[in-house]
Biopython code that builds the backbone (N, CA, C, O; Angstrom):
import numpy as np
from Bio.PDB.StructureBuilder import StructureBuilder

atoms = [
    (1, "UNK", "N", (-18.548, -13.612, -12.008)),
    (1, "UNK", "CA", (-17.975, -14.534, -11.050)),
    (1, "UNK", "C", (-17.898, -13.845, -9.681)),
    (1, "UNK", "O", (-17.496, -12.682, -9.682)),
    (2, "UNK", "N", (-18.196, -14.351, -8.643)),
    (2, "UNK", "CA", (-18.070, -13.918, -7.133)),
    (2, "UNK", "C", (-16.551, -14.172, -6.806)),
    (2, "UNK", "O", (-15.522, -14.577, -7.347)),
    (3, "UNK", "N", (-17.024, -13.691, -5.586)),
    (3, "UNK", "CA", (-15.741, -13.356, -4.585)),
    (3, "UNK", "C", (-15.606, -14.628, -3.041)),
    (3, "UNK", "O", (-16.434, -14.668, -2.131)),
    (4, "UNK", "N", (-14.684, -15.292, -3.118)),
    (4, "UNK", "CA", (-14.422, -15.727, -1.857)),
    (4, "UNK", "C", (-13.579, -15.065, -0.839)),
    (4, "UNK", "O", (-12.403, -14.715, -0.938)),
    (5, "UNK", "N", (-14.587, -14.931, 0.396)),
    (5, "UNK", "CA", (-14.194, -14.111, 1.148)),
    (5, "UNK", "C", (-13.007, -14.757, 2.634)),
    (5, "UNK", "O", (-13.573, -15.440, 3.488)),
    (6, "UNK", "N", (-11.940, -14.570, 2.759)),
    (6, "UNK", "CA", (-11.414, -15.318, 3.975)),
    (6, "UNK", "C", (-11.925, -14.948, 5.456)),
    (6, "UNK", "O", (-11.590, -13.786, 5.685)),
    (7, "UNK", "N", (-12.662, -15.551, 6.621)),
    (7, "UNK", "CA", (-13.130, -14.599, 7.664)),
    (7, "UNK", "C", (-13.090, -15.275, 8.869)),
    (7, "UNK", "O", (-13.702, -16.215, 9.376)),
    (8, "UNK", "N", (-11.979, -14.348, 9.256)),
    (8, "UNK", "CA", (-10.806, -14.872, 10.713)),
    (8, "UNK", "C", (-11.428, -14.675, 11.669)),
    (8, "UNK", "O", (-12.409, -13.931, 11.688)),
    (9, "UNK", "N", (-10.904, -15.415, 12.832)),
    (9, "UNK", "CA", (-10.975, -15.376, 14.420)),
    (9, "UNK", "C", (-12.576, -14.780, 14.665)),
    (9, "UNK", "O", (-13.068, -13.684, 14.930)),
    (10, "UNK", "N", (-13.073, -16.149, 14.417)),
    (10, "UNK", "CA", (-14.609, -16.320, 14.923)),
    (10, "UNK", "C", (-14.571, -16.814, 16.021)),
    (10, "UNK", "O", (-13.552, -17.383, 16.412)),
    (11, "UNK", "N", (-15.644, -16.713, 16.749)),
    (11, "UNK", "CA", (-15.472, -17.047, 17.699)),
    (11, "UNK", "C", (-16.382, -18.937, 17.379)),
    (11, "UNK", "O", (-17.233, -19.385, 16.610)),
    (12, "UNK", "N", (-15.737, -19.333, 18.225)),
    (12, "UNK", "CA", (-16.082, -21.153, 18.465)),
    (12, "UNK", "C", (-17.594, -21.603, 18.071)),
    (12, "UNK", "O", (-17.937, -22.546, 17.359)),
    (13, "UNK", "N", (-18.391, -20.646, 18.747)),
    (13, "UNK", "CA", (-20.052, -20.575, 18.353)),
    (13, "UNK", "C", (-20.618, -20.142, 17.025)),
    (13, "UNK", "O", (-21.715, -20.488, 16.587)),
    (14, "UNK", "N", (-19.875, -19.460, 16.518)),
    (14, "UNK", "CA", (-20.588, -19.481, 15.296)),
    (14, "UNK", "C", (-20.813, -20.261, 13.801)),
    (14, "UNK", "O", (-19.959, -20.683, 13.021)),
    (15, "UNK", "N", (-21.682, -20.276, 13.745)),
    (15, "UNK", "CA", (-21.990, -21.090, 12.800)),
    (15, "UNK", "C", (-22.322, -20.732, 10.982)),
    (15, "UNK", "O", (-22.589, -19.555, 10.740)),
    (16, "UNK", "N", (-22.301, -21.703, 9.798)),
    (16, "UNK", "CA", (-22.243, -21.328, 9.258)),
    (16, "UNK", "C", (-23.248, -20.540, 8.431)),
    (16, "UNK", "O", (-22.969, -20.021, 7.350)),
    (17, "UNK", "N", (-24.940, -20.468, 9.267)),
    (17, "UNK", "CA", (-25.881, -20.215, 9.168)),
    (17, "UNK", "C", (-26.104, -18.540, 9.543)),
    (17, "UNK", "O", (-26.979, -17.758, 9.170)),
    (18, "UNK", "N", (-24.843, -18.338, 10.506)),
    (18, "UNK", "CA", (-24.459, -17.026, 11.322)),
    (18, "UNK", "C", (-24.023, -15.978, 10.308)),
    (18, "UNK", "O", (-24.580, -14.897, 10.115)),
    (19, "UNK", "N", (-22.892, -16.478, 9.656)),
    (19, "UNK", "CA", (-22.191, -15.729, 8.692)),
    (19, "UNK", "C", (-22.793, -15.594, 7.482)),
    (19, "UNK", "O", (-22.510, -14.617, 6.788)),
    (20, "UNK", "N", (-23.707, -16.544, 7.048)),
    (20, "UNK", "CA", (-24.649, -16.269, 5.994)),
    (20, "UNK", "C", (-25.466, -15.187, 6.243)),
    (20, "UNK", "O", (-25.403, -14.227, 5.475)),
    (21, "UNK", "N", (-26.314, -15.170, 7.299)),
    (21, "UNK", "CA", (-27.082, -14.297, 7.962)),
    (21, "UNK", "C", (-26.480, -12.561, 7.832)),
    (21, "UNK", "O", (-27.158, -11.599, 7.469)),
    (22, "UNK", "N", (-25.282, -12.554, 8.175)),
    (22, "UNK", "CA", (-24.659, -11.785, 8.446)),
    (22, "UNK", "C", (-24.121, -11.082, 7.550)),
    (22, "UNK", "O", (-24.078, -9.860, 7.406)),
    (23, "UNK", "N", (-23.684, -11.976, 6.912)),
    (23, "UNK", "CA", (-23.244, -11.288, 5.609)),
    (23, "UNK", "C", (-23.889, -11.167, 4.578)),
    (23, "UNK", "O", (-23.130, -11.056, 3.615)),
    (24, "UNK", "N", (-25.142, -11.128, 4.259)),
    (24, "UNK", "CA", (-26.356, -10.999, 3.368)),
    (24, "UNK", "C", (-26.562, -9.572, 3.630)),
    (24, "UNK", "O", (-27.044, -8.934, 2.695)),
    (25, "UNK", "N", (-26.281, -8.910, 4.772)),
    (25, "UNK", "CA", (-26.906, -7.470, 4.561)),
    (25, "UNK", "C", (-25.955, -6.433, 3.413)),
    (25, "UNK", "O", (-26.399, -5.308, 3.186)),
    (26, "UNK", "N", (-24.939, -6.786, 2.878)),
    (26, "UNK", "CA", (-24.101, -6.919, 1.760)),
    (26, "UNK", "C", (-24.278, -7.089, 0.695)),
    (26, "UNK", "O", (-23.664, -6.526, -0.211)),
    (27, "UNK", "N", (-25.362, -8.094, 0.536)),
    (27, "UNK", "CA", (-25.651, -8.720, -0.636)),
    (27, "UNK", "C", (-25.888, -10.007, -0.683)),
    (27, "UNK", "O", (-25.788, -10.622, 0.378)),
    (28, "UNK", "N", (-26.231, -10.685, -1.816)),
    (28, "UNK", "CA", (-26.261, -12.157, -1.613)),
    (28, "UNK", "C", (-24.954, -12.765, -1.713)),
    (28, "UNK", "O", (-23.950, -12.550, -2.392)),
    (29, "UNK", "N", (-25.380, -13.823, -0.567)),
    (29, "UNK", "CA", (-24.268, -14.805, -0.500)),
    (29, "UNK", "C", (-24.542, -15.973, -1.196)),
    (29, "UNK", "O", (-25.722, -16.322, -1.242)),
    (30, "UNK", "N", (-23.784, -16.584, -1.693)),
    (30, "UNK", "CA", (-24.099, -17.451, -2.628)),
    (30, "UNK", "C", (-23.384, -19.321, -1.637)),
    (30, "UNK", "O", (-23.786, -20.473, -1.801)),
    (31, "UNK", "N", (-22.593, -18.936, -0.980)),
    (31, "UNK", "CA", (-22.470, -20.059, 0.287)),
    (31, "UNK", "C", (-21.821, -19.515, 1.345)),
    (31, "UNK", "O", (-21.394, -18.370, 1.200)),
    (32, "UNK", "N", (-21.632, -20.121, 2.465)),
    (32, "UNK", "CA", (-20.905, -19.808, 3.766)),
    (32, "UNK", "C", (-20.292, -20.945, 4.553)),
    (32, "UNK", "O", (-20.939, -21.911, 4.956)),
    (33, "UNK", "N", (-19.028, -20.764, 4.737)),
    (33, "UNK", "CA", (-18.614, -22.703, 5.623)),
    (33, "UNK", "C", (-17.634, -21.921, 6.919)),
    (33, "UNK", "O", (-16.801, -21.016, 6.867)),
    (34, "UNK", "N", (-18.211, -22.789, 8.123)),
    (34, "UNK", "CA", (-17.189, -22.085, 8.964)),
    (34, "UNK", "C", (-16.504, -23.728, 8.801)),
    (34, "UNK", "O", (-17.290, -24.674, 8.833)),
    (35, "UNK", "N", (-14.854, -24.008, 8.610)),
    (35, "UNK", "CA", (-14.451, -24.676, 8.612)),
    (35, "UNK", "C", (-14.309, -25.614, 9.803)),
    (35, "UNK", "O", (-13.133, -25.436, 10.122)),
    (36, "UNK", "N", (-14.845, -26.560, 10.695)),
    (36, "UNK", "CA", (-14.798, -27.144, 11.891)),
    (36, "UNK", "C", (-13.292, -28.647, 11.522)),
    (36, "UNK", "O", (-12.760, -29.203, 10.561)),
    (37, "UNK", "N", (-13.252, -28.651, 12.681)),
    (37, "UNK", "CA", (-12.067, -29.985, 13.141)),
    (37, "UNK", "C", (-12.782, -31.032, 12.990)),
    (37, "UNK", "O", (-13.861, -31.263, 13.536)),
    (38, "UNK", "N", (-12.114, -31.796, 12.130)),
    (38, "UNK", "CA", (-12.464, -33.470, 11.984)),
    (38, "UNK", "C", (-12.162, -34.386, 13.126)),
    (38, "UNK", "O", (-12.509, -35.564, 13.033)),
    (39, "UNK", "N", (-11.585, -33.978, 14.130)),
    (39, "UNK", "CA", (-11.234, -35.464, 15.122)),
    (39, "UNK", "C", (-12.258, -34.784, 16.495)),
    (39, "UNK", "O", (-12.896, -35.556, 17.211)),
    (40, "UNK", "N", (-12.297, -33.023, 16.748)),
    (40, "UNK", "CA", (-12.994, -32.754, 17.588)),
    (40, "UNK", "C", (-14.537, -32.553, 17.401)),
    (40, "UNK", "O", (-15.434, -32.993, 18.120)),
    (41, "UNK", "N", (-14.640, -31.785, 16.266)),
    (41, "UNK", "CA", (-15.533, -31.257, 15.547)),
    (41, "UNK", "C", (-16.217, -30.185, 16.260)),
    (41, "UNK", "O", (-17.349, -30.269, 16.738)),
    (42, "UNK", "N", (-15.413, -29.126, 16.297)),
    (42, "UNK", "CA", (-15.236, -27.684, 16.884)),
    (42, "UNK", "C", (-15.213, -27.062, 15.494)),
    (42, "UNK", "O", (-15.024, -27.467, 14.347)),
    (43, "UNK", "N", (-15.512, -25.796, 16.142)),
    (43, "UNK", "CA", (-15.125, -24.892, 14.699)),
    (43, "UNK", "C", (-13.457, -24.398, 15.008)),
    (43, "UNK", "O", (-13.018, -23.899, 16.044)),
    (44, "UNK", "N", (-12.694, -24.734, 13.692)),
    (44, "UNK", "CA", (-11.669, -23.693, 13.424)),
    (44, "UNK", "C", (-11.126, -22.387, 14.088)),
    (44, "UNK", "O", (-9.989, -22.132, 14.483)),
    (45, "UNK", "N", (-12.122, -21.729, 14.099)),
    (45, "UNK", "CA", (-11.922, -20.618, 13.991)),
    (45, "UNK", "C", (-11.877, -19.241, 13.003)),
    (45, "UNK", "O", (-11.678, -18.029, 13.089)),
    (46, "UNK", "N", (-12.207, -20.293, 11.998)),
    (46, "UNK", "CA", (-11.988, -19.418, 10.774)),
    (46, "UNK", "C", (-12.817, -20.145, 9.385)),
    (46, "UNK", "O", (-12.846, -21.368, 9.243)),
    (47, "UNK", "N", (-13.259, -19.495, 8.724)),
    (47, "UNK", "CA", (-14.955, -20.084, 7.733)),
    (47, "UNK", "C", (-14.916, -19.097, 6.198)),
    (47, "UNK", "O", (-14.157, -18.130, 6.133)),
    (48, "UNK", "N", (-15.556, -19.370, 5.364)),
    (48, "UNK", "CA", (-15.281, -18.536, 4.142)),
    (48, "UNK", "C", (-16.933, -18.316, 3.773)),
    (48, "UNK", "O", (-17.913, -18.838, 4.303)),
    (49, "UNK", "N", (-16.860, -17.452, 2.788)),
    (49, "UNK", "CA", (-17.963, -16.351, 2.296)),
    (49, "UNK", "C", (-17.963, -16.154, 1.039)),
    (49, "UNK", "O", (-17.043, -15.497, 0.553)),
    (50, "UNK", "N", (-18.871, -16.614, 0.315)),
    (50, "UNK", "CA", (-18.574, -16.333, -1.367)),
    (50, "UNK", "C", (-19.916, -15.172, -1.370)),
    (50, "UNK", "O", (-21.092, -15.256, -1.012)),
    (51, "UNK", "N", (-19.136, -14.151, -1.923)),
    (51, "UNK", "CA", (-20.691, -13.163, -2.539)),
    (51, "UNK", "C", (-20.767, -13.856, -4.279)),
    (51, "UNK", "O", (-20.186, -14.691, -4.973)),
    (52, "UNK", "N", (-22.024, -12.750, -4.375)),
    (52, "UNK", "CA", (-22.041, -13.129, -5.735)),
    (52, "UNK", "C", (-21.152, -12.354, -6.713)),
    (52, "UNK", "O", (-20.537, -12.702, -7.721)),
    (53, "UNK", "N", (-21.288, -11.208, -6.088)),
    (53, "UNK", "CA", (-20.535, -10.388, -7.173)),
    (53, "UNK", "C", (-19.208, -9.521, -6.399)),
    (53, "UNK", "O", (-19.322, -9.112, -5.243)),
    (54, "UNK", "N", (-18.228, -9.361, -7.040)),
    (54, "UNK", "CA", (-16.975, -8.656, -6.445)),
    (54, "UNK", "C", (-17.067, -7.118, -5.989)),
    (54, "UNK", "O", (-16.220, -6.388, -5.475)),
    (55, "UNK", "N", (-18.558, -6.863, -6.407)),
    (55, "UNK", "CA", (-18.979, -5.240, -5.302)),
    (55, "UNK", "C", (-19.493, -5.342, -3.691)),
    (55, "UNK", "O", (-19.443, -4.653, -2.673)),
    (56, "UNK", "N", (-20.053, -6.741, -4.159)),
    (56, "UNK", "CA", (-20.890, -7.284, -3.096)),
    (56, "UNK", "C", (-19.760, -7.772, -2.101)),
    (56, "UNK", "O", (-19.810, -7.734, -0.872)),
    (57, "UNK", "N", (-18.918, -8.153, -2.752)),
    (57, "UNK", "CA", (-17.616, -8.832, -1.686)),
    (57, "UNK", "C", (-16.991, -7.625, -1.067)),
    (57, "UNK", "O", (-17.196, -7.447, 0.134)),
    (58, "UNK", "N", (-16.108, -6.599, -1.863)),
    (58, "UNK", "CA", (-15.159, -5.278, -1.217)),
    (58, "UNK", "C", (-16.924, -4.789, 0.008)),
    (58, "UNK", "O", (-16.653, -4.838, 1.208)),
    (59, "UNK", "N", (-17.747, -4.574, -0.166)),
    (59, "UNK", "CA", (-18.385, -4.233, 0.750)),
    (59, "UNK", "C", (-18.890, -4.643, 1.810)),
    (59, "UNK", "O", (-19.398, -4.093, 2.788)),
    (60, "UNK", "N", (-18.523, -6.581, 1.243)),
    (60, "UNK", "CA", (-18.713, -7.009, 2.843)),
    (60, "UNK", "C", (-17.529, -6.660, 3.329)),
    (60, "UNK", "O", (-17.658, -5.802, 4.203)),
    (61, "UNK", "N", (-16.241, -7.019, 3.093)),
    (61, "UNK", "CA", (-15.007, -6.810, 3.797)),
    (61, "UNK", "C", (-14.668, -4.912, 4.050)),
    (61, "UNK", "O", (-13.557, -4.662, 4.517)),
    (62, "UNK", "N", (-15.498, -3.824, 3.778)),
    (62, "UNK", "CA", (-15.520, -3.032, 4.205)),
    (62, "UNK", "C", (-15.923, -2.530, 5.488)),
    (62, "UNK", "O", (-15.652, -1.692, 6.349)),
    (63, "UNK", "N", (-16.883, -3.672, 5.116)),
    (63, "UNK", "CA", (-18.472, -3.804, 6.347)),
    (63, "UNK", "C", (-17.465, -4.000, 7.953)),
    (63, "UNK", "O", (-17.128, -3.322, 8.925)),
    (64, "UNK", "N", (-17.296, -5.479, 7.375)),
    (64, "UNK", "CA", (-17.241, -6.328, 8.761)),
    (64, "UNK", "C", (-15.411, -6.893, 8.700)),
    (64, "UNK", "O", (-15.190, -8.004, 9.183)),
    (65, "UNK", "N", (-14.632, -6.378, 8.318)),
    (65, "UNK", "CA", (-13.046, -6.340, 8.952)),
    (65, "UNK", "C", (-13.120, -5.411, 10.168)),
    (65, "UNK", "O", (-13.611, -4.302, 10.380)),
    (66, "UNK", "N", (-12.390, -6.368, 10.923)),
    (66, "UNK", "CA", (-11.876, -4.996, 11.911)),
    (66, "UNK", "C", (-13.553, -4.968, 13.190)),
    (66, "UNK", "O", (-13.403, -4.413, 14.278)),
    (67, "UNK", "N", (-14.741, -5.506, 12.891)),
    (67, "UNK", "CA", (-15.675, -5.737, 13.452)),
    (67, "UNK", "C", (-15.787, -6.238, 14.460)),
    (67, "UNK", "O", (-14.758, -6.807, 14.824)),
    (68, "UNK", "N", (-16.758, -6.306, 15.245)),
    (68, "UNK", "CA", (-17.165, -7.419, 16.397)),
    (68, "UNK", "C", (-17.954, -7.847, 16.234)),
    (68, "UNK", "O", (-18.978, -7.261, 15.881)),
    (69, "UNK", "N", (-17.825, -9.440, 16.470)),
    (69, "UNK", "CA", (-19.128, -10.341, 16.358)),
    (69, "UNK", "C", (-18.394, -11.360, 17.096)),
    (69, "UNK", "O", (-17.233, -11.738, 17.251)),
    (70, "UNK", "N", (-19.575, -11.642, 17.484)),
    (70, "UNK", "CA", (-20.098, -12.406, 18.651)),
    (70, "UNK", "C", (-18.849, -12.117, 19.525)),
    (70, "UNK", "O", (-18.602, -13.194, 20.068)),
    (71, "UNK", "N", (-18.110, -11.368, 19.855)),
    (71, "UNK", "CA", (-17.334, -11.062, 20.997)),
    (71, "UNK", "C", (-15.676, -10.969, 20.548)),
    (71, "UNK", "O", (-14.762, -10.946, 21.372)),
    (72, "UNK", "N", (-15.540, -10.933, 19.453)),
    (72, "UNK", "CA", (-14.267, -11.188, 18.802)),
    (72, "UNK", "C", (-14.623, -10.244, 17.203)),
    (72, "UNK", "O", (-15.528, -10.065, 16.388)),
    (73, "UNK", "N", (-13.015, -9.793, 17.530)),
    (73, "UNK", "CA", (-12.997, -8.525, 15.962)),
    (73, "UNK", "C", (-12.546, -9.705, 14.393)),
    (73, "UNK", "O", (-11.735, -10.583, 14.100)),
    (74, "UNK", "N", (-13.421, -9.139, 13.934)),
    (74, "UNK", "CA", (-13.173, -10.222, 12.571)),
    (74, "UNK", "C", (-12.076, -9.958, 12.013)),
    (74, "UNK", "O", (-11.619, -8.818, 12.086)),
    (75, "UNK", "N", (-11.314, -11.130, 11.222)),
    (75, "UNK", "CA", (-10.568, -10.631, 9.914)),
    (75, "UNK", "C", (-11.045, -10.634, 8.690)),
    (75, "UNK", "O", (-10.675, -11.765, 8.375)),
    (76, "UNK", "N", (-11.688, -10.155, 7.582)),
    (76, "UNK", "CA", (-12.035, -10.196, 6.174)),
    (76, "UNK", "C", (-11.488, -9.619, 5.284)),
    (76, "UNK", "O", (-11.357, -8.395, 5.258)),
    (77, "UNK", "N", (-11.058, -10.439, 4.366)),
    (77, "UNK", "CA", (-10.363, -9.904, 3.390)),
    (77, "UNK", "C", (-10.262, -11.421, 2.211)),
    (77, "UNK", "O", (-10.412, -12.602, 2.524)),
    (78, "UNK", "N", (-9.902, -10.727, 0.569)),
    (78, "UNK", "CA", (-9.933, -11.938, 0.356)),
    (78, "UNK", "C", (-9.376, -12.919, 0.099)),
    (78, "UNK", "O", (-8.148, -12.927, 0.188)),
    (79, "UNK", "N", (-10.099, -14.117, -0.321)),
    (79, "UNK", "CA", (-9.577, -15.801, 0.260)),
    (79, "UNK", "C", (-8.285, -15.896, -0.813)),
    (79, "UNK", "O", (-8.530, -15.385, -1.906)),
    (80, "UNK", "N", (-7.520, -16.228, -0.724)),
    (80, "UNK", "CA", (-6.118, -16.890, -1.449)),
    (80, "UNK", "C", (-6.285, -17.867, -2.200)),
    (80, "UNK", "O", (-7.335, -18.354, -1.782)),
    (81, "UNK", "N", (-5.907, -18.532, -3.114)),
    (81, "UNK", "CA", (-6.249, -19.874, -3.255)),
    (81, "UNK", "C", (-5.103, -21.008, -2.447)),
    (81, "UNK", "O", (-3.938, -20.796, -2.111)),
    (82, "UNK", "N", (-5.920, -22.227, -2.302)),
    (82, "UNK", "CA", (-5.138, -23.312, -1.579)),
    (82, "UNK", "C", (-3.865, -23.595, -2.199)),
    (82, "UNK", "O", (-3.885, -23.825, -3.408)),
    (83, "UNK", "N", (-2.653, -23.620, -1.526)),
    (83, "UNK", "CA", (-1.428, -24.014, -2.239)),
    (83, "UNK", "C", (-1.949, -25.589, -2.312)),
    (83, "UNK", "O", (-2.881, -26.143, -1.730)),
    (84, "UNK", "N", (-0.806, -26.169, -3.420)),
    (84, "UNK", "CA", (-1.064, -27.197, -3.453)),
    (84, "UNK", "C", (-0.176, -28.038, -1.769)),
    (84, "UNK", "O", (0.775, -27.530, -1.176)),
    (85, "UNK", "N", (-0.609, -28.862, -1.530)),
    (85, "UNK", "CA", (0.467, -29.761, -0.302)),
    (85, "UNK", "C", (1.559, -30.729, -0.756)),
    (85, "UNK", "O", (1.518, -31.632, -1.592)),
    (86, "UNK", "N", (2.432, -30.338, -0.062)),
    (86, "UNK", "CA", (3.253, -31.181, -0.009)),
    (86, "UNK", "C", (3.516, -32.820, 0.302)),
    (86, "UNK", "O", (3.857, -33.200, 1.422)),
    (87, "UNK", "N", (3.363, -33.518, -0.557)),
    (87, "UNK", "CA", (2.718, -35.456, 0.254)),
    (87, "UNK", "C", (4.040, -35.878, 0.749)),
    (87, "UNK", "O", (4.007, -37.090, 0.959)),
    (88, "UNK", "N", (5.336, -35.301, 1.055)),
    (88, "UNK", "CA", (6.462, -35.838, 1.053)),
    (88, "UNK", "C", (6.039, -35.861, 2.676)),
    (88, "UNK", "O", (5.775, -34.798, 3.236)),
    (89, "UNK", "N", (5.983, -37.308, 3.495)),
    (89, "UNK", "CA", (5.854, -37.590, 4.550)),
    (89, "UNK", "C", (6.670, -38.452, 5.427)),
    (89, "UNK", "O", (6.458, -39.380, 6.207)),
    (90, "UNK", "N", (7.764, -37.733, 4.961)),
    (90, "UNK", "CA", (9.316, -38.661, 5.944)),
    (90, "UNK", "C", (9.220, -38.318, 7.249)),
    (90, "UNK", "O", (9.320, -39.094, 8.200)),
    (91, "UNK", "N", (8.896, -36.374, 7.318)),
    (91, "UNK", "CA", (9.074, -35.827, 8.794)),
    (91, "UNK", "C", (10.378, -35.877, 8.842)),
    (91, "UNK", "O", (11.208, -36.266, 8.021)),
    (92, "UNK", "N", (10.482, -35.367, 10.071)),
    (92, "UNK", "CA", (12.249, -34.947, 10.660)),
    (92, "UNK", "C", (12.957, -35.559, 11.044)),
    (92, "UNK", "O", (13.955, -34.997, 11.495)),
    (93, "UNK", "N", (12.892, -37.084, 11.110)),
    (93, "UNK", "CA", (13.129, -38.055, 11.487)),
    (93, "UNK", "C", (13.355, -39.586, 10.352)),
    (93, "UNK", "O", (12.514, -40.477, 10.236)),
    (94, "UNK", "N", (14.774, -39.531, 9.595)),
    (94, "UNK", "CA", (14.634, -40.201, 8.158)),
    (94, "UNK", "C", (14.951, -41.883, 8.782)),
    (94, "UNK", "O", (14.405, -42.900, 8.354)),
    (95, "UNK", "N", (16.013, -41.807, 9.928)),
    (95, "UNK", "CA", (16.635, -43.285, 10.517)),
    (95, "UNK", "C", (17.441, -43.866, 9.314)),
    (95, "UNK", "O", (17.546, -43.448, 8.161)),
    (96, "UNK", "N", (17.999, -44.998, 9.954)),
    (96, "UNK", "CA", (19.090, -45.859, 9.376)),
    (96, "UNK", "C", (20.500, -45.040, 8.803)),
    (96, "UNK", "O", (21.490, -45.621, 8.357)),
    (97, "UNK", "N", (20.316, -43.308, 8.948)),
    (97, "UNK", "CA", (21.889, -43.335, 8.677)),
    (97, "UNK", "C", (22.887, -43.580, 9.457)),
    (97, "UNK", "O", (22.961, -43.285, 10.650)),
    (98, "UNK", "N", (23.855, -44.248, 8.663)),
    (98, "UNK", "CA", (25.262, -43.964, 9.747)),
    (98, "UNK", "C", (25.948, -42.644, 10.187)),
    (98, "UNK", "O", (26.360, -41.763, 9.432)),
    (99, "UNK", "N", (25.992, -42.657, 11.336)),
    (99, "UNK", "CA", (26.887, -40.955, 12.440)),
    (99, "UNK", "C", (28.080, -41.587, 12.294)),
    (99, "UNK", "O", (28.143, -42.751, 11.897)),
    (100, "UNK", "N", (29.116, -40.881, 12.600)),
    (100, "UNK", "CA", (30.307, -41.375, 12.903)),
    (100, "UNK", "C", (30.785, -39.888, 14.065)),
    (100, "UNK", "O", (31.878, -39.874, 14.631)),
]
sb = StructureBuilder()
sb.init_structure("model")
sb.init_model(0)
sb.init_chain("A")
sb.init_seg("    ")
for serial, (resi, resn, name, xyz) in enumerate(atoms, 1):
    if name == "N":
        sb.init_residue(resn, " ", resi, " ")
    sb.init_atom(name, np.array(xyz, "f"), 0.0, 1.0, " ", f" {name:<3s}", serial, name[0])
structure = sb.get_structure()
């Protein structure tokens, strides 16, 4: 089983064709997503990296943490899994109680 890699503060231009590229001299990558905005459709800032294998992963994040690319020092290290979300959507603002 591979490794998903988390990989911070990209810069706006890069793409997910970039980090594939990039991170292949590592080993194979098996996918690459820089995560972009749905209403702007910018990149994030921030995109993930699956190697294939978990040697292939500690050596990309050996590689390229702490790096520069494209004009900005990377963060790599690895990905967390997604908490689940919370759907409770009152917000801070409930109305109708009585103050006194």
């Amino acid at each position: 089983m591979g490794k998903k890699l988390f990989v911070g503060n990209l810069a706006f231009s890069v793409s997910s064709e970039m980090l594939q590229q990039s991170f292949s001299q590592c080993g194979t990558v098996d996918s690459s997503t820089v995560i972009m905005d749905r209403d702007s459709g910018r990149s994030k800032g921030f995109g993930f990296v699956e190697m294939s294998t978990e040697t292939e992963a500690q050596a990309a994040i050996t590689r390229f943490n702490g790096t520069e690319f494209e004009g900005r020092a990377l963060t790599v290290n690895v990905a967390k899994p997604m908490e689940p979300r919370n759907n409770d959507r009152r917000g801070g603002y409930t109305g109708g109680g009585r103050r006194y």
